[in-house]
C-alpha positions in Angstrom: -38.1 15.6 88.9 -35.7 15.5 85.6 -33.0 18.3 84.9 -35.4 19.3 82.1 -38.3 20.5 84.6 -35.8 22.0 86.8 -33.8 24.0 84.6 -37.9 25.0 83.2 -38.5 25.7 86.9 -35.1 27.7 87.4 -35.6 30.1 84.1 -38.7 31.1 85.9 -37.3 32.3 88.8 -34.4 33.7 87.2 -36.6 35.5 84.7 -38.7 37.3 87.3 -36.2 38.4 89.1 -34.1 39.2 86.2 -31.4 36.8 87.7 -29.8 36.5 84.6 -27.1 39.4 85.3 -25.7 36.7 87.7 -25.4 33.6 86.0 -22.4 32.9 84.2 -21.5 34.9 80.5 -22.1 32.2 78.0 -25.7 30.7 79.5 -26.8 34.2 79.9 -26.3 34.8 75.9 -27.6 31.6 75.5 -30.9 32.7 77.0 -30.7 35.9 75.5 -30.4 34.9 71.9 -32.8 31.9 72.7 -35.9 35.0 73.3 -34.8 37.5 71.2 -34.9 35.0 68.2 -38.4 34.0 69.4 -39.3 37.5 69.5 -38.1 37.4 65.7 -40.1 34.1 64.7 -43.0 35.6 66.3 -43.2 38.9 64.6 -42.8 37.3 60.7 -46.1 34.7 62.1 -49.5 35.0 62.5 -51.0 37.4 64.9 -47.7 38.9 65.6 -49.1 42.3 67.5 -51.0 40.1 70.0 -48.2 37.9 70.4 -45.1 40.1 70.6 -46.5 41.1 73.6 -45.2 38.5 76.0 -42.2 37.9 74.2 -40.6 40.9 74.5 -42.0 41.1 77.8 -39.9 38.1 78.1 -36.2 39.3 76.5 -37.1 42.3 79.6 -37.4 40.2 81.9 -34.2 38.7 81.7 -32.0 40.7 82.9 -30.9 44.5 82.8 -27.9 44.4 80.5 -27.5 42.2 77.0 -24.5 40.0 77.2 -22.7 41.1 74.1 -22.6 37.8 72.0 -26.4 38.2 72.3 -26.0 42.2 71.0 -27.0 41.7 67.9 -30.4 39.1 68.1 -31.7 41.4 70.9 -31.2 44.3 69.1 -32.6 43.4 66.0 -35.8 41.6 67.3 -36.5 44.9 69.4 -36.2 46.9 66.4 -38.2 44.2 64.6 -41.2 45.2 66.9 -40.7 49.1 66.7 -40.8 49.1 63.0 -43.6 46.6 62.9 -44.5 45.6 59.4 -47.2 46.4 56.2 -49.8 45.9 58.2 -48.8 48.4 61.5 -47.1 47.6 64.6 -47.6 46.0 68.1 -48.7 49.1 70.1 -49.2 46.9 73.4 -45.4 46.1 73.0 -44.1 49.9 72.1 -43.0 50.4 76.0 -41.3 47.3 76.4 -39.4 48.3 73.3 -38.9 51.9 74.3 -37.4 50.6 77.7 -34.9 47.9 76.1 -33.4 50.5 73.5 -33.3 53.1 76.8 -30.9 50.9 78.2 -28.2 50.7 74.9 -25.4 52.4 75.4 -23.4 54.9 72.4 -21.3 51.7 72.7 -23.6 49.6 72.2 -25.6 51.5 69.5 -22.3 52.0 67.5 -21.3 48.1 67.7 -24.8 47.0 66.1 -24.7 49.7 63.9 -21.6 49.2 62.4 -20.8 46.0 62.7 -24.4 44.0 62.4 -27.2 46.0 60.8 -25.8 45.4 57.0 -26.7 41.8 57.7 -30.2 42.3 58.4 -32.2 42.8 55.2 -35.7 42.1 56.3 -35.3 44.9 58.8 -33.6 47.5 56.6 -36.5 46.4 53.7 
């Protein structure tokens, strides 16, 4: 087995047990960022509502805190999927959503909101 299939194998494990809070700062904002900005490729492609699904299923999994480098992609892509688009939103993927933006903190909220929301134009259009 190469390190590819077991660092595949490891993310796995990690990610159902939401492992991440234990591995070291800068991989776990690596991962973080990693999903949230699939979560954001996947909502501007095709059948985003059925797809959405999984991959914010996928940014919960992780773990039960955002590392703070990885603040602002997580935050935005979870908004991404609340606001939905034109065409309505991913109602299958509402929970998940509701349940990452529960676990913000006024800390939190104020650092995005200040500091990170000006830059993202295709969420405040």
């Amino acid at each position: 087995m190469n390190n590819t299939e077991k660092v595949k194998i490891l993310n796995e494990v990690l990610s159902k047990v939401q492992g991440f809070d234990y591995v070291k700062e800068n991989e776990r904002s690596r991962k973080f960022i990693s999903v949230a900005r699939n979560l954001q490729d996947i909502h501007f492609t095709m059948n985003n509502f059925y797809n959405e699904i999984n991959a914010i299923k996928e940014l919960e999994s992780l773990g039960t805190k955002f590392p703070r480098p990885a603040l602002k992609a997580c935050i935005t892509s979870i908004l991404y999927v609340k606001l939905g688009n034109s065409y309505g939103r991913s109602w299958d993927a509402q929970d998940t959503a509701d349940q990452l933006l529960n676990r913000l903190t006024k800390e939190e909220w104020l650092i995005y909101l200040n500091n990170y929301v000006k830059e993202e134009e295709s969420l405040i259009n």
